[in-house]
BALUMRO-952638 format. One line per 3 residues: their letters; for each residue y, x, z of N, C-alpha, C. Coordinates in steps of 0.02 Angstrom, whole numbers, plus 50000, padded with zeros to 5 digits. Atoms other than C-alpha are relative to their C-alpha. Example, Ala and Ser with C-alpha at 12.3 -4.5 7.8 and 13.67 -1.06 7.14 Angstrom:
! BALUMRO-952638
as	49941,50045,50000,49775,50615,50390,50060,50045,50000; 49941,49958,49997,49947,50684,50357,50055,49961,50037
! end
This chain:
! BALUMRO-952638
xxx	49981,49958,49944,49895,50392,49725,49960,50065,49998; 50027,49942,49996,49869,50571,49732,49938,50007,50068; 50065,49972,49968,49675,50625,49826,50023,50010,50051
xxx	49975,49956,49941,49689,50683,49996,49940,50031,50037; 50070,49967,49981,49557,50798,50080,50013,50014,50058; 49979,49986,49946,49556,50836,50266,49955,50090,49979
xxx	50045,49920,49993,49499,51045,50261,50037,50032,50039; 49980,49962,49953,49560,51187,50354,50075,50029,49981; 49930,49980,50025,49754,51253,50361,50001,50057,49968
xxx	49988,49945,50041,49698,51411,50267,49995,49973,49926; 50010,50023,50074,49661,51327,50100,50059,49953,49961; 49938,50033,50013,49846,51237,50108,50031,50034,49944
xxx	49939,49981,50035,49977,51288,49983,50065,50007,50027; 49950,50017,49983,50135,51306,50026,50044,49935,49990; 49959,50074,50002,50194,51158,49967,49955,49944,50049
xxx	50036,50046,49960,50050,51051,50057,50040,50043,50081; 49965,49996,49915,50112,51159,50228,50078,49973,49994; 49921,50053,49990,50300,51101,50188,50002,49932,50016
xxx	49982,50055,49963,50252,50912,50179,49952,50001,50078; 50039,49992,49938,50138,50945,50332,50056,49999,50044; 49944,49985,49951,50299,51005,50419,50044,49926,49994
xxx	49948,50068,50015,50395,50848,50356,49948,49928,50041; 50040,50082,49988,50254,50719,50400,49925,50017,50041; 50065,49953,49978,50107,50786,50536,49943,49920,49968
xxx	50062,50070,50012,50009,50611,50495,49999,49993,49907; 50016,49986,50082,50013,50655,50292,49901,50042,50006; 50034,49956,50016,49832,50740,50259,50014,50076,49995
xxx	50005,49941,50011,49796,50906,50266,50019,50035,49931; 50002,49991,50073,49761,50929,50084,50024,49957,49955; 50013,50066,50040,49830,50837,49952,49954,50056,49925
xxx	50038,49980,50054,49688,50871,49797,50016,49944,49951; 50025,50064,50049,49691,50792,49625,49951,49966,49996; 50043,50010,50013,49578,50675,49575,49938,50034,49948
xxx	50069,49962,50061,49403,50711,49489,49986,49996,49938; 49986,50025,50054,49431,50735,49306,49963,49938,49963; 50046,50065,50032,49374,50581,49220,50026,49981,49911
xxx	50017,50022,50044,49350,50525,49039,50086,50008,49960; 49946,50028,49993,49532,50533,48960,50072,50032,50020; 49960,49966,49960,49619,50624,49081,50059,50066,49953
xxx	49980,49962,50017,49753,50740,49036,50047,50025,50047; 49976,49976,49972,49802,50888,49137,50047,50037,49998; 49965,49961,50003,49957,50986,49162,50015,50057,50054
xxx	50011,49943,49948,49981,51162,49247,50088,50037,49969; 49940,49948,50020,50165,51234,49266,50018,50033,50067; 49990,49954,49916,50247,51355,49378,50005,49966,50051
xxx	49979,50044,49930,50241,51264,49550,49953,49957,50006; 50039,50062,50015,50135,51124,49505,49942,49993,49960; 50033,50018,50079,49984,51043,49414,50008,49931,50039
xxx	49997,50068,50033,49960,50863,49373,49934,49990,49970; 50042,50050,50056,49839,50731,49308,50029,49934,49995; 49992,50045,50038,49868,50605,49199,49956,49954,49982
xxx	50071,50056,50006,49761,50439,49202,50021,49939,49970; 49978,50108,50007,49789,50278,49113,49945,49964,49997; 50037,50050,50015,49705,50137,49142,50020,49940,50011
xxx	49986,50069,50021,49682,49966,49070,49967,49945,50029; 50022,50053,49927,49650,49849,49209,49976,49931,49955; 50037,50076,50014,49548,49672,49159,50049,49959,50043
xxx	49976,50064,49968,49654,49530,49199,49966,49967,50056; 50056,50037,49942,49514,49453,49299,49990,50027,50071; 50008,49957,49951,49496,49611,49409,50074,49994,50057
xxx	49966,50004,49923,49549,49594,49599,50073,50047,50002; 49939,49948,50018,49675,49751,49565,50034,49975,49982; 49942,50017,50060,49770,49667,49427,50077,49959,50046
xxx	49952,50038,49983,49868,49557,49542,50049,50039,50054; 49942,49934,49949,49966,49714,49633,50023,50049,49944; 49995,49945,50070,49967,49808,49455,50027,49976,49925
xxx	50018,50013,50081,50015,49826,49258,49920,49965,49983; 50071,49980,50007,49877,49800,49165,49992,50074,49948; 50023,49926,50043,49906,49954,49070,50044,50050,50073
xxx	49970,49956,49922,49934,50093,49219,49996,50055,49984; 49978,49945,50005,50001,50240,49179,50031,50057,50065; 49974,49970,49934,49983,50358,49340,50000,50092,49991
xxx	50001,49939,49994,50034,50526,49376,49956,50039,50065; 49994,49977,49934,49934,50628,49523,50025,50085,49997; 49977,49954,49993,50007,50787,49584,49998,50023,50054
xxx	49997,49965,49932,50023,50941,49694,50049,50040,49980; 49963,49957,50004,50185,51029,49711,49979,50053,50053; 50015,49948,49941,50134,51199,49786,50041,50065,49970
xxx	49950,49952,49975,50285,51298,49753,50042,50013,50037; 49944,49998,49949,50424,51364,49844,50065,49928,49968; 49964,50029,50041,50541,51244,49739,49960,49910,49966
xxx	50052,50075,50009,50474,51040,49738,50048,49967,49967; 49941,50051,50065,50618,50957,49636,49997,50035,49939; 50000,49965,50070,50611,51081,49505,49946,50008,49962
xxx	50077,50038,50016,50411,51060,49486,50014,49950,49982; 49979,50048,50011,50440,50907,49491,50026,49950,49939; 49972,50009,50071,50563,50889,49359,49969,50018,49921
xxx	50040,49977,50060,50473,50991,49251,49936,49954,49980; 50042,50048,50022,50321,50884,49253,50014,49951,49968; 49995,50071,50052,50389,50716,49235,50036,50005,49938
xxx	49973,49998,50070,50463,50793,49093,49941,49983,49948; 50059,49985,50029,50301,50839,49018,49943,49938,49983; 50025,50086,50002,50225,50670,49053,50022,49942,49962
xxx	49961,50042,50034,50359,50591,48977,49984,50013,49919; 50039,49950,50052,50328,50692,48821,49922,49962,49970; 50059,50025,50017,50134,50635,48827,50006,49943,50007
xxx	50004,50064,50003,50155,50457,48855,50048,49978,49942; 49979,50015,50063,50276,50446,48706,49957,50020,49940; 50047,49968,50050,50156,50546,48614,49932,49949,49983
xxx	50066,50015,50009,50023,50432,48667,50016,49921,49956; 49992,50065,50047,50124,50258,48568,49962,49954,50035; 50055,50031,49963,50052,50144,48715,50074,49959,50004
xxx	49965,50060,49998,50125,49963,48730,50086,50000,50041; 49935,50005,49950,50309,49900,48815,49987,49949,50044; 49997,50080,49955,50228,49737,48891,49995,50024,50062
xxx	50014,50003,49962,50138,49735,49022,49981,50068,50052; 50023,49936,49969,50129,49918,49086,50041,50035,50050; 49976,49971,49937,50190,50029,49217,49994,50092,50013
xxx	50024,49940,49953,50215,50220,49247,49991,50012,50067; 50015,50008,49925,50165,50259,49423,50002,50068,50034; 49997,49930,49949,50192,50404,49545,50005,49981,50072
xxx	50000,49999,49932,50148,50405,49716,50010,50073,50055; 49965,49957,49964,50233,50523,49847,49993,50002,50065; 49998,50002,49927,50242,50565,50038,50080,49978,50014
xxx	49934,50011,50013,50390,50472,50076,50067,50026,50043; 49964,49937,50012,50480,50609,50177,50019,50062,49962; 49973,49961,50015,50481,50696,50069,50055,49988,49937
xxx	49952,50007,50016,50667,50674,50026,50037,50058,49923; 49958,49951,50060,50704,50811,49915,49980,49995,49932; 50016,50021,50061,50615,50735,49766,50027,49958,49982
xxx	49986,50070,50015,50708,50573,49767,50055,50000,49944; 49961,49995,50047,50847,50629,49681,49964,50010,49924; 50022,50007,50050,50724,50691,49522,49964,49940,49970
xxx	50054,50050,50019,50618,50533,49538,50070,49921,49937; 49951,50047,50031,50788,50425,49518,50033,50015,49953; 49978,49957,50058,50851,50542,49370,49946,49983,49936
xxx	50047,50008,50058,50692,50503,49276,49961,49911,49998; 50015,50085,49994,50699,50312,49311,49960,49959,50013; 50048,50022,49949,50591,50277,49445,50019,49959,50052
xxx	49948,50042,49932,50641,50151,49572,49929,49989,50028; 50060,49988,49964,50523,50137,49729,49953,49911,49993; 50049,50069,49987,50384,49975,49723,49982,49982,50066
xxx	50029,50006,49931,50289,50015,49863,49991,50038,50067; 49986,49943,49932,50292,50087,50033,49922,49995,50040; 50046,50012,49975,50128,50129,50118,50033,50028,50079
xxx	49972,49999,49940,50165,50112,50302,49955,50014,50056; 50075,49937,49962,50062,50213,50454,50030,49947,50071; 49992,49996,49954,50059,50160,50630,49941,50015,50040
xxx	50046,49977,49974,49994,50234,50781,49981,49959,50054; 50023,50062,49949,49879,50111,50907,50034,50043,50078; 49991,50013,49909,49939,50112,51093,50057,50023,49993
xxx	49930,49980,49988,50117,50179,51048,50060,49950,49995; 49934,50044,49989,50200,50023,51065,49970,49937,50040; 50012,50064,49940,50165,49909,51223,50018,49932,49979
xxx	49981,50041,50023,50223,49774,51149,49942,49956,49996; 50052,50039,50022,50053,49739,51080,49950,49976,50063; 50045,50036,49946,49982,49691,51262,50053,49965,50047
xxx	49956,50017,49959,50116,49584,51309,49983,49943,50000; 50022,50080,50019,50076,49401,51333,50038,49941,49954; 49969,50050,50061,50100,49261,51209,50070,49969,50049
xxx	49940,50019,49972,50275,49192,51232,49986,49898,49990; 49995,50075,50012,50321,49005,51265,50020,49977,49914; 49966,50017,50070,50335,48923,51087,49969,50042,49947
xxx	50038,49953,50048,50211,49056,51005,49951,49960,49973; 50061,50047,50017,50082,48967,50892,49947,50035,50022; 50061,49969,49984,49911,48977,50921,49968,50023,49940
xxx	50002,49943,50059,49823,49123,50833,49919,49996,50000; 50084,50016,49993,49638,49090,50803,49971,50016,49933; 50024,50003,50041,49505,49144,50687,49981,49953,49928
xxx	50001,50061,50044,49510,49049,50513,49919,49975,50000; 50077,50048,49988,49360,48929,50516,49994,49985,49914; 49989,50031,50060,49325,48923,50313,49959,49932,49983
xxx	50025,50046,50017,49221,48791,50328,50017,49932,50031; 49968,50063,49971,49329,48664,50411,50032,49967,49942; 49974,50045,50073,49408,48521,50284,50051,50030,49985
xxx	49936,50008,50008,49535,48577,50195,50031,50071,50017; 49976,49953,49944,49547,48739,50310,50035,50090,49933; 49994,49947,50062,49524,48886,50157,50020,49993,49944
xxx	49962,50009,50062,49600,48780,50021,50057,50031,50034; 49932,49963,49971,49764,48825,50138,49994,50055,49994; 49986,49914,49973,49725,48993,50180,50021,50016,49934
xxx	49998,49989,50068,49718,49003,49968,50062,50001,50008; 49951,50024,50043,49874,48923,49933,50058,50024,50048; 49943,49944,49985,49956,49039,50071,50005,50056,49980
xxx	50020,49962,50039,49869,49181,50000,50066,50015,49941; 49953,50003,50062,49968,49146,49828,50068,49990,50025; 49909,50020,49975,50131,49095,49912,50028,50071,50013
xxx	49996,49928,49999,50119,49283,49966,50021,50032,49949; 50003,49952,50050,50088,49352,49799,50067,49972,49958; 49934,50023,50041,50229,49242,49723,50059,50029,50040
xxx	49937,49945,49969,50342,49305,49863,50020,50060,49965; 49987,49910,50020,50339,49488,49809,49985,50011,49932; 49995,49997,50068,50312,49459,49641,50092,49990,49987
xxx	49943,49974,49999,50496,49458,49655,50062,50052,49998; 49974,49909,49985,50525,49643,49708,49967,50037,49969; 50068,49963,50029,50369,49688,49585,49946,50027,50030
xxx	50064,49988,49951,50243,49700,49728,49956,49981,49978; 50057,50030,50032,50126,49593,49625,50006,49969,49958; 50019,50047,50025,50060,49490,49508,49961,49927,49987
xxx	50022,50067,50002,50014,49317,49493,49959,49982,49930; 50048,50012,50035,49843,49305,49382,49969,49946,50012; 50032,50052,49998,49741,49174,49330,49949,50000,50044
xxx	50045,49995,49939,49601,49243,49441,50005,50027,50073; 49986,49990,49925,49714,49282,49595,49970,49931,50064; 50003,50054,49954,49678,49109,49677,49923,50013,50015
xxx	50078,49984,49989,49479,49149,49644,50000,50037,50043; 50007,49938,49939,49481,49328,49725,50024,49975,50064; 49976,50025,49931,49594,49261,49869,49933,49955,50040
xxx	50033,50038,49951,49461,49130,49929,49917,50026,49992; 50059,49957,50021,49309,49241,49874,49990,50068,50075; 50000,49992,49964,49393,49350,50005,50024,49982,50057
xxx	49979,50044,49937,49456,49236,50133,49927,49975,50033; 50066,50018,49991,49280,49168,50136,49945,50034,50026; 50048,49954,49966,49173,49326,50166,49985,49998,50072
xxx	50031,50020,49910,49068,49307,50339,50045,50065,50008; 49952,49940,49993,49137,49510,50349,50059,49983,50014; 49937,49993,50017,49312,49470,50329,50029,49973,50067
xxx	49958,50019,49955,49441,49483,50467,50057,49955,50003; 49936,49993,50010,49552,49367,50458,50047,49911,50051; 49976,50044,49957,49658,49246,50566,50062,49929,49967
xxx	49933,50040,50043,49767,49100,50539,50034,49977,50090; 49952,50004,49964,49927,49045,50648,50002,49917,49988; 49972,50103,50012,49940,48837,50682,50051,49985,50070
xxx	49942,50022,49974,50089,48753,50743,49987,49930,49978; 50017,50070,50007,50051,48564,50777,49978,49970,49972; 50039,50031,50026,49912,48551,50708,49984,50023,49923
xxx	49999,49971,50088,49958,48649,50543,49998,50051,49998; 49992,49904,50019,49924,48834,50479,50048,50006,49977; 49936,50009,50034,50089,48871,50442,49994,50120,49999
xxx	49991,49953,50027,50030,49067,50428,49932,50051,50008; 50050,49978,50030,49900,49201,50385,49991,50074,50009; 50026,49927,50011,49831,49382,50413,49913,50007,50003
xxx	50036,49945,50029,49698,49493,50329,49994,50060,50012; 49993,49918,49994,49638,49649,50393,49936,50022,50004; 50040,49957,50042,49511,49781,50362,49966,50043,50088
xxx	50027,49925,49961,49409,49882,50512,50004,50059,49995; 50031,49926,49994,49394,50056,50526,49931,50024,49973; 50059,50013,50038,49211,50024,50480,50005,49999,49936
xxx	49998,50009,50051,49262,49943,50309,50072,50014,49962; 49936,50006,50010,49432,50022,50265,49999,50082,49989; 50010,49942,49989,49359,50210,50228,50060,50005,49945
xxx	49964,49980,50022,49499,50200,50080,50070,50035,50001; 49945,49966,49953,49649,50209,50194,49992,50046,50039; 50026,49945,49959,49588,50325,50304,50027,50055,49953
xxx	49998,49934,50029,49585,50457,50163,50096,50006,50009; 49924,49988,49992,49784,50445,50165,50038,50032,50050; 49958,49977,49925,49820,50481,50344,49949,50078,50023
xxx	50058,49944,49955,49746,50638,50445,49992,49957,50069; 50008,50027,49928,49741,50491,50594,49918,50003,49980; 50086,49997,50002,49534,50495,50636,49963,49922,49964
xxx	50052,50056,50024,49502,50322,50606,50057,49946,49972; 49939,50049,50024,49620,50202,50517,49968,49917,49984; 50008,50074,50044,49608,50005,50495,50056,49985,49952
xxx	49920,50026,50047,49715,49905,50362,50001,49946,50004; 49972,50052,50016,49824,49766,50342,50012,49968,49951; 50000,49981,50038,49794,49701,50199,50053,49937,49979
xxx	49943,50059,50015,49896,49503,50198,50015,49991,50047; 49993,50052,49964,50005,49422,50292,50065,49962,49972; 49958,50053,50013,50083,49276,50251,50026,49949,50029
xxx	49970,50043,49960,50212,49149,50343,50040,49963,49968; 49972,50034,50029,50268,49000,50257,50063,50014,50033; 49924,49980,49989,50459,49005,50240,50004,49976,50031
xxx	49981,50020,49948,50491,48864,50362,49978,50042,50082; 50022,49985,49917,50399,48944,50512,50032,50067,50009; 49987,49944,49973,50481,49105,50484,50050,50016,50068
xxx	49985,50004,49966,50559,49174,50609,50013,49989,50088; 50010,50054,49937,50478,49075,50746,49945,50050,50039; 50065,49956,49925,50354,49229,50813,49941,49997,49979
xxx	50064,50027,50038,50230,49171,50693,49949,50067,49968; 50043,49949,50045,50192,49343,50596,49998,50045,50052; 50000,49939,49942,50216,49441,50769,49948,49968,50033
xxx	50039,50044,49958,50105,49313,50848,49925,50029,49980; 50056,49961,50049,49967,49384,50708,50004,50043,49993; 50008,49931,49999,50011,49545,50702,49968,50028,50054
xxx	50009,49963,49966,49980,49573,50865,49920,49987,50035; 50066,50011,50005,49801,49479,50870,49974,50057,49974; 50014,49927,50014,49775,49618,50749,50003,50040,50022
xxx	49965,49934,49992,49851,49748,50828,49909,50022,50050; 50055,50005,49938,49719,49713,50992,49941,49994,49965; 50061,50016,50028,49559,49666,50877,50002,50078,49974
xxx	49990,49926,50026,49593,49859,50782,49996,50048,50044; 50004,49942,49958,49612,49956,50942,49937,49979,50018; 50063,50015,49970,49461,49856,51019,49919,50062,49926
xxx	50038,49976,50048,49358,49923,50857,50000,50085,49969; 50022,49917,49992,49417,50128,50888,50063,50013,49942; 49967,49967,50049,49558,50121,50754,50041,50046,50040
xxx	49947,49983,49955,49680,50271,50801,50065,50000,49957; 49925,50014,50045,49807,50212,50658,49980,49957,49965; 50001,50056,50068,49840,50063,50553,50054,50005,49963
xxx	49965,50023,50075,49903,50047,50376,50011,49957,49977; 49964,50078,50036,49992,49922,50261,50029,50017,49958; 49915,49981,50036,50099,49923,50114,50057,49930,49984
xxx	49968,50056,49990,50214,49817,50097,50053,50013,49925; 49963,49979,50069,50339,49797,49929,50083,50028,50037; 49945,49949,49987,50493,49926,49947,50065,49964,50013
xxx	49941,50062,50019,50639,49780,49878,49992,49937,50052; 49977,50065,49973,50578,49660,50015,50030,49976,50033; 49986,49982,49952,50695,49641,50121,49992,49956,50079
xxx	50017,50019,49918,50613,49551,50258,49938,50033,50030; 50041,49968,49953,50459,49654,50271,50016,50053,50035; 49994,49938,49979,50511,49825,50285,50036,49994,50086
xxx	50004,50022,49946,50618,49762,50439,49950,49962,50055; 50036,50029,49964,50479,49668,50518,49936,50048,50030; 50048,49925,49981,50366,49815,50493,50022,50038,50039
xxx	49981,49931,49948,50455,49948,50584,50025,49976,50072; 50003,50017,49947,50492,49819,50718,49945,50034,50027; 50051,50004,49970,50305,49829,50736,49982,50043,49997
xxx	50011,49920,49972,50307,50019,50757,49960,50034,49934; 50014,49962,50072,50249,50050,50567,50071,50057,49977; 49948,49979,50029,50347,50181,50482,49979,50032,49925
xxx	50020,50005,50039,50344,50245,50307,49941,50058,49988; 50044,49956,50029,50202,50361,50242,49998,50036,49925; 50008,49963,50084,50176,50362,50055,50073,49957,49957
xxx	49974,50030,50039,50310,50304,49926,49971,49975,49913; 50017,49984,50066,50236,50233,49765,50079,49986,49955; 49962,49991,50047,50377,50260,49618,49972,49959,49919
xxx	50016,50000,50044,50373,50159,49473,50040,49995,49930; 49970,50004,50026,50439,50124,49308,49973,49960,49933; 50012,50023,50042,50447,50003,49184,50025,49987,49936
xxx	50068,50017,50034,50390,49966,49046,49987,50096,49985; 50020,49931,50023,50310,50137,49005,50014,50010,49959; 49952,49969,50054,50396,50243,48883,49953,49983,49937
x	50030,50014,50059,50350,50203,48717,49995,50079,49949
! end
């Protein structure tokens, strides 16, 4: 995902004030990242670009949302003209990643976008990008909803206890039920050391995270991030203080039943209590039960990541 810097509206571009006008909760600035080791930059009329690949460790916490070879573009269109930048780059990219003779397995080009902004979609889908992931914004107290009282037939929503019998092997093996879900739509991957990381962070004293029981059984699961420990999302939004969302998972039988609204909205109240003034999430693009469930819950979209597979040979 392209940098984002909060600075002053004189140091904008025109293209950063266009998506500004399209999206006021985008950043101020979007900046590339800080050249690193590798890198290869491009500068054309309208636009520059960096070019980063990297080769993710199987083992590493990342891997199970990623290639392991990651081929990302970041960018700033700051001309009058953003499809035709645009175009021109991922030409140019295309170009260097054939140039560079890098694998067909396991890899991924990657472009991440503001996802109003509509007038690129047509070049993105011309150069055979279909969307993965959607990073999704919402703003705290703009939907009453979240102080409404539990309904009859709502499970009860209580802090996971990991040291109860039995209690965090579940949370695990909902954890993964997650990642196998959306490994469907290419939201993730299912690694040998996803089940580790999952209860590595299910386990942390730090870690926010709740489970949903219905007679006696966890039948579902959220993960989320403070404002305190969540300075990554933040950089995305110009909201002041952002928490994130980072799982939630609802076995298939209980869906339906109020179960992931029941936890969402524990969250929603634990996040405002703690000063967030926006929460984030992404959720996979193809799913089609989050994106509806999300914008119930007053999320809407923010960033688009774009990807494409296998990376050009």
């Amino acid at each position: 995902m392209t940098s984002v810097t909060r600075t002053s509206t004189s140091t904008r571009t025109p293209g950063e004030t266009r998506l500004r006008a399209l999206d006021r909760l985008l950043p101020a600035v979007h900046a590339l990242p800080e050249p690193a080791e590798g890198d290869i930059t491009f500068t054309l009329p309208g636009a520059e670009a960096r070019y980063r690949r990297r080769r993710l460790d199987p083992e590493a916490y990342e891997a199970s949302w990623s290639a392991l070879d990651r081929h990302q573009l970041h960018a700033r269109l700051t001309g009058p003209d953003p499809a035709r930048a645009l175009d021109g780059l991922l030409a140019a990219w295309d170009r260097r990643m054939a140039a560079g003779g890098h694998p067909a397995g396991d890899g991924e080009a990657v472009f991440t976008w503001p996802s109003r902004d509509t007038e690129v979609t047509p070049v993105l889908l011309a150069h055979g990008f279909t969307p993965k992931t959607v990073t999704a914004v919402r703003t705290t107290g703009a939907h009453p909803p979240d102080t409404a009282p539990p309904r009859p037939g709502d499970p009860l929503v209580r802090p996971l206890s990991p040291r109860a019998p039995g209690e965090l092997d579940r949370a695990v093996a909902l954890w993964l039920d997650g990642l196998r879900w959306d490994e469907q739509f290419g939201g993730t991957v299912r690694r040998e050391a996803s089940g580790r990381h999952a209860r590595q962070r299910l386990a942390d004293p730090a870690a926010w995270v709740w489970v949903a029981e219905r007679d006696g059984r966890v039948t579902g699961l959220l993960h989320a991030e403070p404002p305190a420990n969540a300075a990554w999302p933040a950089r995305l939004t110009s909201g002041r203080r952002a928490g994130y969302l980072g799982t939630l998972v609802v076995e298939a039988a209980d869906r339906g039943a109020g179960t992931g609204t029941a936890l969402v909205r524990t969250a929603h109240l634990a996040l405002a209590e703690a000063g967030a003034t926006h929460t984030l999430l992404h959720y996979a693009a193809l799913n089609p039960l989050s994106g509806p469930f999300w914008h119930r819950a007053g999320y809407r979209p923010l960033w688009t990541t774009w990807v494409r597979r296998p990376a050009p040979r």
